[in-house]
Wavefront OBJ file of the C-alpha trace (Angstrom):
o trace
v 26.226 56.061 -5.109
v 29.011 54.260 -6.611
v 32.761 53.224 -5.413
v 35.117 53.601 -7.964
v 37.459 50.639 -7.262
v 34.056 48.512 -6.990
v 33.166 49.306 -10.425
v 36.680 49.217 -12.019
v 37.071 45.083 -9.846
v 33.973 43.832 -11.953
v 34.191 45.850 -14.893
v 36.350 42.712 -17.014
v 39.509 45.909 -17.841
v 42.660 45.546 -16.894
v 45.918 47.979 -16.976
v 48.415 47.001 -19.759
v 51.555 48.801 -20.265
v 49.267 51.774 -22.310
v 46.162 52.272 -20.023
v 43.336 50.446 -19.580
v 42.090 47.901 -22.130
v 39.421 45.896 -22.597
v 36.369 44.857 -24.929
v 33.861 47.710 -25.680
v 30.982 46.272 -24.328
v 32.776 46.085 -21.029
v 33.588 49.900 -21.206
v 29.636 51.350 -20.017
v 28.925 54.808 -19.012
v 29.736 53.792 -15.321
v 32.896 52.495 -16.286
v 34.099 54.804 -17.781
v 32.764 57.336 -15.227
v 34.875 55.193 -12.871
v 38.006 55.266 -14.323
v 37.513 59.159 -14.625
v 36.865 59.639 -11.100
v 39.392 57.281 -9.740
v 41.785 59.154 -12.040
v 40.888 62.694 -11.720
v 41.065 62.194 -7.732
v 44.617 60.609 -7.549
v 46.312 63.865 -9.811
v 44.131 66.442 -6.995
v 46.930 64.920 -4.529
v 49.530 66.269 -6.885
v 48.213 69.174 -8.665
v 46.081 71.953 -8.519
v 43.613 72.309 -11.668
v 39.899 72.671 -12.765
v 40.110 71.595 -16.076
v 40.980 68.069 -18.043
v 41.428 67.727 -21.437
v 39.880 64.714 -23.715
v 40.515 63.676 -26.942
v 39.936 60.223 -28.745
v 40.832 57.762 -31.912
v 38.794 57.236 -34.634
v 36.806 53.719 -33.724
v 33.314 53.581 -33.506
v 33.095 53.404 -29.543
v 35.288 56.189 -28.681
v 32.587 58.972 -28.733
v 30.458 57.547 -25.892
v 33.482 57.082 -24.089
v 34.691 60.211 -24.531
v 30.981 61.857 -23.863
v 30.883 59.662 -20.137
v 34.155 60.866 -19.381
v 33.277 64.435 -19.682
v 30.205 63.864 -17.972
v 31.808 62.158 -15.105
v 34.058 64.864 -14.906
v 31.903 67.779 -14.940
v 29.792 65.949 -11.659
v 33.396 66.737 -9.943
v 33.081 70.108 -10.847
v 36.273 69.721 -13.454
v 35.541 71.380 -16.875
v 36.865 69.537 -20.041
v 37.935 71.006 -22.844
v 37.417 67.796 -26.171
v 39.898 68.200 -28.697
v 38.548 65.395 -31.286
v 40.420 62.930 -33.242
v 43.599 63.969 -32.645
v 46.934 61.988 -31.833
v 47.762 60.754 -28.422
v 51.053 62.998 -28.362
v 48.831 65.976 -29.758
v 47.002 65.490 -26.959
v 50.111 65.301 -24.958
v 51.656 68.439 -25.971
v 48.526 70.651 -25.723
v 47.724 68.909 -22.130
v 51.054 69.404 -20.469
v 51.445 73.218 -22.067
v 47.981 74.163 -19.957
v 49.566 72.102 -17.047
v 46.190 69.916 -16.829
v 45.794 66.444 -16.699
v 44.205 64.645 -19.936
v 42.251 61.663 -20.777
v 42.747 59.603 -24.487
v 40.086 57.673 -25.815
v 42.403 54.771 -27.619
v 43.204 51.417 -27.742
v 45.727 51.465 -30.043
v 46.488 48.958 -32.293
v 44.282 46.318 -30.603
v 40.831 44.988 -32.702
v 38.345 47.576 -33.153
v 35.708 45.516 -30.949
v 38.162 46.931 -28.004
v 38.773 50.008 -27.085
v 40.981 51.849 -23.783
v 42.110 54.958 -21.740
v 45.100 56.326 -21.435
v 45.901 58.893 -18.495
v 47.997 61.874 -18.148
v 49.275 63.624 -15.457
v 49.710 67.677 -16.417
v 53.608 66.773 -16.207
v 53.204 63.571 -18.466
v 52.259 59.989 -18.367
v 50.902 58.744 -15.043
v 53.482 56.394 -13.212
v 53.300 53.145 -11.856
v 51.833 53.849 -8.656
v 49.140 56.417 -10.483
v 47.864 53.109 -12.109
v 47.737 51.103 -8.394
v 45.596 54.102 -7.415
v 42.790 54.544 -9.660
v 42.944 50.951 -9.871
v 42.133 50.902 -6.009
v 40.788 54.113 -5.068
v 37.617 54.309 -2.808
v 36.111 57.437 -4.936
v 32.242 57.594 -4.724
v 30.036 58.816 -7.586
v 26.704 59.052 -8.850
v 25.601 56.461 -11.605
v 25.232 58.185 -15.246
v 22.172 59.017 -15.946
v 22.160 62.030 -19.326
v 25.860 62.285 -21.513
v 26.993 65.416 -22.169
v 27.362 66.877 -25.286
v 30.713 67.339 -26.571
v 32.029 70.922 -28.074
v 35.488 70.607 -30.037
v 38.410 72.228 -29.821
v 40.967 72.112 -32.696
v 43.785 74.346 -31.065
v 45.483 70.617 -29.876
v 46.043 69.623 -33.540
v 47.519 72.893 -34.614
v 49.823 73.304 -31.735
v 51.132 69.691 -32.681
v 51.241 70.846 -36.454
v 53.105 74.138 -35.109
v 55.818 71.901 -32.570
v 57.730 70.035 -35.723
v 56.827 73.200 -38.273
v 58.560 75.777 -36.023
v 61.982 73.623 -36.512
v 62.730 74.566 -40.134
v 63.098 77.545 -42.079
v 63.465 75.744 -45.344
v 61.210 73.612 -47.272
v 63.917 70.989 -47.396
v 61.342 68.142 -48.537
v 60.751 70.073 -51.925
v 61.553 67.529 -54.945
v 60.232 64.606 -52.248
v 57.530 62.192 -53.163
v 55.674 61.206 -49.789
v 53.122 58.744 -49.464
v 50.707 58.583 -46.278
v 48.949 55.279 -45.494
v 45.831 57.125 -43.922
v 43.737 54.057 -43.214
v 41.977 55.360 -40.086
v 44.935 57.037 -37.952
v 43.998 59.447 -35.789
v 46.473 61.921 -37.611
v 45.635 60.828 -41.513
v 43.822 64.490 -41.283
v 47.039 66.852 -39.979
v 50.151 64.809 -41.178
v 49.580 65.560 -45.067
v 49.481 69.623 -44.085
v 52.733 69.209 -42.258
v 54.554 67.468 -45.134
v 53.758 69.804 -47.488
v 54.324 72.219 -45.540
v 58.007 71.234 -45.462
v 58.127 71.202 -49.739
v 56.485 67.831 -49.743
v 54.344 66.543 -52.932
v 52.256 64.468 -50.920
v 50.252 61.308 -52.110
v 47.368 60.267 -49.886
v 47.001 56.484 -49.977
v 44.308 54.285 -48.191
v 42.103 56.209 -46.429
v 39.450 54.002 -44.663
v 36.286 54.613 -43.160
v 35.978 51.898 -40.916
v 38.676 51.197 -38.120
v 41.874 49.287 -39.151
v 43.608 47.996 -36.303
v 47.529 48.263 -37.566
v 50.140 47.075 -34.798
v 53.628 48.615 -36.070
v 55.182 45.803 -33.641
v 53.692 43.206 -36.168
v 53.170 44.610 -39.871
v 50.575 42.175 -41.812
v 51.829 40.517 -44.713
v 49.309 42.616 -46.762
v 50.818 45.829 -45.249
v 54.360 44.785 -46.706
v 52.912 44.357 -50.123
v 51.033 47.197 -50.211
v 53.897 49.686 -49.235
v 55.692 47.756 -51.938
v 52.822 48.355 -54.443
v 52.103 51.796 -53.622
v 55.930 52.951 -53.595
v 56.526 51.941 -56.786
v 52.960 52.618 -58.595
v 53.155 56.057 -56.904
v 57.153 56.378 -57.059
v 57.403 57.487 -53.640
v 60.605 58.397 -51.728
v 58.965 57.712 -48.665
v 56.048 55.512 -47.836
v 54.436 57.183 -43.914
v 51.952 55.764 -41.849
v 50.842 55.119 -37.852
v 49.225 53.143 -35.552
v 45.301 53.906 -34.878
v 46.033 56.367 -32.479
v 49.214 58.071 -34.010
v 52.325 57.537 -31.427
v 53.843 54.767 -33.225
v 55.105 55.337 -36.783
v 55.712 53.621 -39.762
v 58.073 54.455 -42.378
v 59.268 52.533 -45.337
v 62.133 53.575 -47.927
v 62.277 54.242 -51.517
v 61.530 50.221 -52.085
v 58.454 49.856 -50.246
v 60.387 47.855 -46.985
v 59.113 49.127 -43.750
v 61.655 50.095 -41.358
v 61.737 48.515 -37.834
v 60.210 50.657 -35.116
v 63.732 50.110 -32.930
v 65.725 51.353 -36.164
v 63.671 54.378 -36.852
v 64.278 55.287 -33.340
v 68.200 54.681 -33.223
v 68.522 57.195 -36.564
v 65.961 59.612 -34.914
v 68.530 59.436 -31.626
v 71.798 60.336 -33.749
v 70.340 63.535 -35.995
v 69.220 64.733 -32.583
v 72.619 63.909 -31.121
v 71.349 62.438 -28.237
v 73.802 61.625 -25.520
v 71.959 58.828 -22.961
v 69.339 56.237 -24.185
v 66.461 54.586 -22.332
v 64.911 51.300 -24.124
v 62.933 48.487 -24.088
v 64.914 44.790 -23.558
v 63.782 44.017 -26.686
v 65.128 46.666 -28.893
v 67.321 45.641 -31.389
v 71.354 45.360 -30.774
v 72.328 47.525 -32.857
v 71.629 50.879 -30.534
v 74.741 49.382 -28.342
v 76.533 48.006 -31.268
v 76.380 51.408 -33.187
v 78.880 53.128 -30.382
v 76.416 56.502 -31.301
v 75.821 56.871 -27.236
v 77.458 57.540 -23.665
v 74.684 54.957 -22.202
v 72.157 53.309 -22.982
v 69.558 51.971 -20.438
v 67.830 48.585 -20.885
v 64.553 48.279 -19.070
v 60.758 46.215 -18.704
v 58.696 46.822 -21.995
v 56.030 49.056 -21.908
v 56.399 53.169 -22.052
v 55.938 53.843 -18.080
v 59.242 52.052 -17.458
v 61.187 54.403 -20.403
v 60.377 57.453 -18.538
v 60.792 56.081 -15.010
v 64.642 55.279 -16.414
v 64.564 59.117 -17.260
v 64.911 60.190 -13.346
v 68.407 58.677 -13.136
v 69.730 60.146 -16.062
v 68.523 63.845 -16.147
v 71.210 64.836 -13.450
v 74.049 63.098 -15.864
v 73.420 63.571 -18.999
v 72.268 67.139 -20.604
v 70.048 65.049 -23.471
v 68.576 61.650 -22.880
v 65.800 60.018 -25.083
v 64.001 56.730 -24.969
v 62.241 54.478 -27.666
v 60.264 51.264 -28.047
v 60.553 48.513 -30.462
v 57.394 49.754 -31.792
v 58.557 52.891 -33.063
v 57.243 55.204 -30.266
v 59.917 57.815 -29.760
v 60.043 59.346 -26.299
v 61.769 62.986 -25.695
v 62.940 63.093 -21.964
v 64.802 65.892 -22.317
v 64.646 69.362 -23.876
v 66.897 69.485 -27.630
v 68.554 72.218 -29.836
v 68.088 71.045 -33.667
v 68.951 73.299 -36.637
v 69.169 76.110 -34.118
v 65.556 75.721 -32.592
v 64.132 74.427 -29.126
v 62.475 71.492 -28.422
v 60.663 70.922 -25.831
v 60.664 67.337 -24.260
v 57.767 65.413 -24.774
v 57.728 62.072 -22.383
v 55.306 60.218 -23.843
v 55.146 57.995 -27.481
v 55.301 60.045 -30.541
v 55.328 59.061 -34.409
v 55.932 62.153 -36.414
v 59.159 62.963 -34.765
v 61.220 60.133 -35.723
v 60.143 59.774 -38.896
v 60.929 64.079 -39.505
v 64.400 63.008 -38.391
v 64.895 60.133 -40.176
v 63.742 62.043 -43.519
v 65.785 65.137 -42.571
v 69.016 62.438 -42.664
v 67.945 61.180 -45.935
v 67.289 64.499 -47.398
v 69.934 64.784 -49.997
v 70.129 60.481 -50.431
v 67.834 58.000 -49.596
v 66.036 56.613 -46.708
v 67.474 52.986 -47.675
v 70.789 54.365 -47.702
v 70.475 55.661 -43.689
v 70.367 51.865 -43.057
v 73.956 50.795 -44.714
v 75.922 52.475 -41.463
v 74.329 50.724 -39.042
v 75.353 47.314 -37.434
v 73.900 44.423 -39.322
v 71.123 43.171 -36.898
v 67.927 42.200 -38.049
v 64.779 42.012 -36.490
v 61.551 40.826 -37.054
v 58.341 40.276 -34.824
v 54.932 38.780 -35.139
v 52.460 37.430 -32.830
v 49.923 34.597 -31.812
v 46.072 36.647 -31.632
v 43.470 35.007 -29.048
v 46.052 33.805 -26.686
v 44.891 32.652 -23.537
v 47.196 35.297 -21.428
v 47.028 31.760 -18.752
v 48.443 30.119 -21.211
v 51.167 32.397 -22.170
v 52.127 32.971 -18.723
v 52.174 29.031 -18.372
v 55.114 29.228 -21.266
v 56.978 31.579 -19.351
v 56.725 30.090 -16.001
v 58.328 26.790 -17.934
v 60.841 28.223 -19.966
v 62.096 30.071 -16.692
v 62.499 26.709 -14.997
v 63.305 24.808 -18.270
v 64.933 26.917 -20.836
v 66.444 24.456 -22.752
v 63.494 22.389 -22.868
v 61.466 25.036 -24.193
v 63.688 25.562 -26.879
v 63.771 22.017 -27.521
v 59.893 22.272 -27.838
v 60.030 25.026 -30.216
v 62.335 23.382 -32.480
v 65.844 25.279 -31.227
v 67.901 22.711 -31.229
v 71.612 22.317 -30.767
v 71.880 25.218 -28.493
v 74.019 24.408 -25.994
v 75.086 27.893 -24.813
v 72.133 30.001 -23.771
v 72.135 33.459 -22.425
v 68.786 34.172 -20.878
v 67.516 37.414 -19.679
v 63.721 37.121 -18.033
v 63.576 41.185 -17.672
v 60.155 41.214 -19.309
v 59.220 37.497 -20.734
v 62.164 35.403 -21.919
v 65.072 36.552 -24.073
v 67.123 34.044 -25.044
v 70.188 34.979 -26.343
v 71.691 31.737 -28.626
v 75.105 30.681 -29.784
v 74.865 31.019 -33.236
v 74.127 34.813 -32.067
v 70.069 34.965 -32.695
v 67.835 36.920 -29.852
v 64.803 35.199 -29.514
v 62.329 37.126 -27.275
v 58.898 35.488 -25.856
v 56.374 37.768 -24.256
v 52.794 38.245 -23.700
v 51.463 41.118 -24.456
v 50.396 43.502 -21.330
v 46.977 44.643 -22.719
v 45.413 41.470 -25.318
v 45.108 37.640 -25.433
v 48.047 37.925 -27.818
v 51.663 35.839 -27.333
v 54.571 37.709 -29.151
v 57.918 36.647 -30.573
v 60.769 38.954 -31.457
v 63.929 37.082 -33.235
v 67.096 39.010 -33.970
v 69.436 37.437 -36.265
v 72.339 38.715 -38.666
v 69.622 38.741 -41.788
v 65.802 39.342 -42.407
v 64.973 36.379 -44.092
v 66.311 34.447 -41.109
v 64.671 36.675 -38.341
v 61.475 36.341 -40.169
v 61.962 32.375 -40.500
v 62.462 31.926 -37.220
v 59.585 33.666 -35.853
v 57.089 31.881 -38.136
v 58.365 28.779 -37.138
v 58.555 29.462 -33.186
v 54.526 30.714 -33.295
v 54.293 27.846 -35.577
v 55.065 25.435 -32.809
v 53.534 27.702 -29.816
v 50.724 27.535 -31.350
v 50.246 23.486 -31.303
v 51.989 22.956 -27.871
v 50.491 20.859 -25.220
v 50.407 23.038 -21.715
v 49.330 20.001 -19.823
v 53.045 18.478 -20.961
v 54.547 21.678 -19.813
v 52.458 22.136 -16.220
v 53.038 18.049 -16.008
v 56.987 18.463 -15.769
v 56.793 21.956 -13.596
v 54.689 19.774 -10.916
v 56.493 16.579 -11.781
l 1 2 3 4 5 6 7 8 9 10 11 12 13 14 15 16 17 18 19 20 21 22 23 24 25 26 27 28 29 30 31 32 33 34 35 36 37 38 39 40 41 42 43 44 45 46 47 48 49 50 51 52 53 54 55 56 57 58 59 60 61 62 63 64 65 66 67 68 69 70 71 72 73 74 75 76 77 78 79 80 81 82 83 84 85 86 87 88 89 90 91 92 93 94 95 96 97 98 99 100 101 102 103 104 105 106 107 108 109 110 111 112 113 114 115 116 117 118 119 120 121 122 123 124 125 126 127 128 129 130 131 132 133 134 135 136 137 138 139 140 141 142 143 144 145 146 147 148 149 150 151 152 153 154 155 156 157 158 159 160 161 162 163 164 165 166 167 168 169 170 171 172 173 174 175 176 177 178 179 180 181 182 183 184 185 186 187 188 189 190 191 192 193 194 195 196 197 198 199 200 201 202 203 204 205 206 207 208 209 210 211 212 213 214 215 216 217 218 219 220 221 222 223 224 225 226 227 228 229 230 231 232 233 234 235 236 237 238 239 240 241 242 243 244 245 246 247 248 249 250 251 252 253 254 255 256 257 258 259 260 261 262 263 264 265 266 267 268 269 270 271 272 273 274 275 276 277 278 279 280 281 282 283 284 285 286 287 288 289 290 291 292 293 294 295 296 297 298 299 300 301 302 303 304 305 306 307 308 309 310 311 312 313 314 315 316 317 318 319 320 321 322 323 324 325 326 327 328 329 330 331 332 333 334 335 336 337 338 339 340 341 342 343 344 345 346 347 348 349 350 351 352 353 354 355 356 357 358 359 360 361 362 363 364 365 366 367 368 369 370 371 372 373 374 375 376 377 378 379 380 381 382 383 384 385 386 387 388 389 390 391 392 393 394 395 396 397 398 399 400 401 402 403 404 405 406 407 408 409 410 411 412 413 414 415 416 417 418 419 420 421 422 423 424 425 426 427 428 429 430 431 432 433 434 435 436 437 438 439 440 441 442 443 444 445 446 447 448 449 450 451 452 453 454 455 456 457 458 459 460 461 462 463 464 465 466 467 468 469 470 471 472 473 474 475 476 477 478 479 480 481 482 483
């Protein structure tokens, strides 16, 4: 017999702010069995139910995973219907309209040698003190022994087809020239249907059999000149593509330029008239600046924290929304949109945003959405095998010694600083750049976000601040906080 919060203590995973991530090789049968059980326990002291829904991503490991999930779930007597590769929010959507909690296979963005699980309650994303339990919970099992086999279900994928279809009665993309970026998303398979569906001529660009581990928080220089490339070899109007596991999106306009994940959401917010925001600190300026809101909530990074802001606005405001610098667009509340329902959906999604931000666009251009909002730039990139010590070392100095961080990585001259240590350090500087340090909750990675009144210079500074993190000496630093 084994305890769950044994297994999960010397199993090498850790909780980020998307589930539980860590290297494949860490993630056995029993582990995975663990995290199950711990899981499926804590929601029977909330909810009632006998069945849990799985579904997984498209890397290599996610099969076994899925397969010792199921089986761990059947030994508690739960049955589980698998809905494939399918994307997180299809997942989402299918789990909460049964009312049954639901288990994705996914890490993300993160190298394909890694792989997670991320939990959901039958109501939506487990909270904060879901996590502390099935990271603690005394649950016994029996070791693994035989994996189930695993039946699928493809009624998730159509009912996440059927959500965004149901909201228009008119093929209003006809005359449209869509490209999707399928590499290895979890939704390259539904997303062309869908377009053309809506009048799209759809070009399908990139499809990859083997796992390619896209973060939309940190687009690779090869991803920019692709989208370039392809929009102008293809002569797209559009250029669409997601994360690995399809609740982050990706758009870029008529010229190839991807749009920031923070910017997508803002334009997705106005065409749904949304009246009360709930964002990440490091969201872009602009949400305030653009005067489109009653309020607008700044909170911790991470998804969990966006809908725990939803509580305290769903007795004020009659619509309220949330979004992540990444793109992920969260739907706290029920809408009304060309005459149709909504239903909220409280948890990351990538097709939505990008349906709105087309819909805008659909008698100009996607470029042109961009010339009415504030001029605030952002870009983002980040240092891979990071020591999270090390980056936590940073932080602990710059929160004692802001200024001499910034002297360190080459900020000089900036004599007024406004800093906000919400989730890493923020620093806001006088010649009005936002320069944002924080490690990332679920990977040895160390990211920088810079806002700044133009592109080139957001982009400069960032290269030049993980220029100089990477080379700097942590002894100096640990020498002066002890000193």
């Amino acid at each position: 017999m084994l305890i769950s919060h044994n297994v999960v203590a010397n199993s090498g995973i850790a909780f980020g702010t998307s589930g539980a991530r860590g290297l494949v090789e860490d993630f056995s049968a029993d582990v995975c069995a663990a995290f199950t059980v711990s899981f499926l326990e804590t929601m029977r002291f909330s909810f009632s139910f006998n069945t849990v829904a799985i579904a997984i991503d498209n890397r290599p490991s996610s099969v076994f995973m899925a397969k010792a999930c199921a089986t761990a779930a059947q030994q508690l007597g739960i049955q589980v219907i698998y809905y494939g590769v399918v994307p997180t929010p299809a997942l989402a959507v299918k789990a909460m309209a049964l009312a049954i909690p639901a288990i994705m296979v996914t890490g993300s963005h993160i190298p394909f040698d890694r792989n997670g699980l991320k939990f959901y309650r039958p109501d939506g994303e487990i909270s904060k003190a879901d996590e502390s339990s099935i990271v603690n919970g005394q649950f016994a099992y029996e070791p693994l022994q035989t994996l189930v086999e695993l039946i699928e279900d493809d009624s998730a994928a159509y009912a996440y087809v059927a959500r965004y279809r149901s909201l228009f009665d008119t093929k209003w993309l006809t005359g449209k020239r869509i490209g999707i970026y399928q590499h290895s998303s979890a939704g390259r398979d539904l997303y062309p249907g869908l377009f053309e569906q809506l009048g799209a001529e759809v070009v399908l660009i990139g499809r990859s059999d083997t796992f390619v581990p896209i973060d939309t928080e940190a687009v690779s220089e090869a991803d920019c000149q692709k989208a370039i490339e392809w929009t102008a070899q293809y002569q797209l109007d559009a250029l669409f593509s997601t994360d690995g596991d399809g609740d982050r999106p990706m758009l870029a306009d008529e010229h190839g330029q991807w749009l920031r994940g923070d910017i997508l959401g803002l334009l997705c917010a106005q065409a749904l008239a949304i009246k009360a925001l709930v964002i990440p600190v490091s969201c872009n300026t602009a949400v305030e600046l653009s005067q489109s809101f009653d309020f607008v909530m700044r909170t911790k990074i991470g998804s969990p924290y966006v809908i725990a802001g939803f509580s305290s606005l769903n007795q004020v405001y009659d619509t309220y929304a949330g979004f992540e610098a990444n793109g992920g667009f969260l739907l706290g509340s029920d809408v009304s949109f060309n005459q149709q329902h909504l239903a909220a959906l409280p948890t990351r999604d990538a097709i939505l945003p990008v349906l709105m931000a087309l819909f805008s666009a659909r008698n100009s251009t996607v470029s042109s959405l961009i010339l009415n909002l504030p001029k605030r730039f952002t870009h983002s990139d980040r240092l891979t095998d990071f020591a999270v010590a090390k980056s936590q070392q940073i932080i602990k100095f710059g929160t004692s010694f802001p200024k001499k961080l910034l002297n360190q990585l080459g900020l000089l001259g900036n004599d007024s600083v406004k800093l906000n240590a919400i989730d890493g350090l923020r620093f806001t500087l006088e010649n009005g750049n936002v320069v944002h340090l924080r490690p990332s909750g679920n990977a040895p990675e160390f990211r920088c976000y810079v806002e700044s009144h133009s592109a080139k210079q957001a982009k400069q500074c960032v290269d030049a601040v993980l220029s100089r993190l990477s080379v700097i000496n942590i002894d100096n630093l640990l020498g002066e906080l002890n000193g």
